[in-house]
C-alpha positions, 0 to 999 in steps of 0.5 A, spaced: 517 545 511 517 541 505 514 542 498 508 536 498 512 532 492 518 532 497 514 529 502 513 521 503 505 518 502 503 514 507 500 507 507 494 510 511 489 514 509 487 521 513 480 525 515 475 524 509 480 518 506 486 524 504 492 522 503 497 522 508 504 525 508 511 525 513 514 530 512 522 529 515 529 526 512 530 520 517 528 515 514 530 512 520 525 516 525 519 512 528 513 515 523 517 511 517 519 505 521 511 505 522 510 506 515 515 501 511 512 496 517 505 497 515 507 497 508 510 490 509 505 487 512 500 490 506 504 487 501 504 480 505 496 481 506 496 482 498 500 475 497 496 472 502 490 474 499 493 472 492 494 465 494 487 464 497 484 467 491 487 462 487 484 457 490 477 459 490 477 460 482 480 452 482 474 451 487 467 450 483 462 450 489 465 458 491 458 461 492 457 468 491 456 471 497 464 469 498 465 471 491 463 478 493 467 478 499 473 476 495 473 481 490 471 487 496 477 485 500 481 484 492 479 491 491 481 494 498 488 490 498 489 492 490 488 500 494 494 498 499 499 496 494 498 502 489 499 507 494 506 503 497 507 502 488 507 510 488 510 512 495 516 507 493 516 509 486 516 517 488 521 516 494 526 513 488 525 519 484 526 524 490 532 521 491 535 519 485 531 524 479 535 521 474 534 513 476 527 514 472 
């Protein structure tokens, strides 16, 4: 088994909101297919929600029940992206320890 700063962060949390981590060098197996696929689809969530963001600002009538739900589903995106951020950024690391 690996050392756990050899190991890949999931983009999913586990029992009690701890990270999750894969332990394999086939980058090319089903568990980091999955993850680099579920990664992809929270970046695009994140532009997405950027966008929507942009235009609820620009719009003075956005009532504040909507404002809420909006800085609730920012915050929760913002999470997704840091860990994809830190799990990308470890991997390069891992690999290539000089890059850095």
């Amino acid at each position: 088994m690996k050392a756990q700063d050899e190991m890949r962060l999931l983009p999913w949390s586990g029992p009690e909101n701890k990270p999750c981590y894969l332990s394999t060098d086939d980058s090319g197996g089903y568990i980091s297919r999955l993850a680099d696929n579920i990664e992809a689809i929270q970046l695009g969530a994140a532009a997405e929600l950027l966008e929507e963001v942009s235009g609820t600002f620009d719009d003075q009538d956005t009532d504040l029940n909507s404002l809420r739900c909006l800085v609730r589903d920012l915050t929760s995106s913002l999470r997704d992206v840091l860990r994809v951020a830190a799990s990308r950024g470890h991997l390069l690391t891992v690999n290539d320890p000089h890059r850095l």
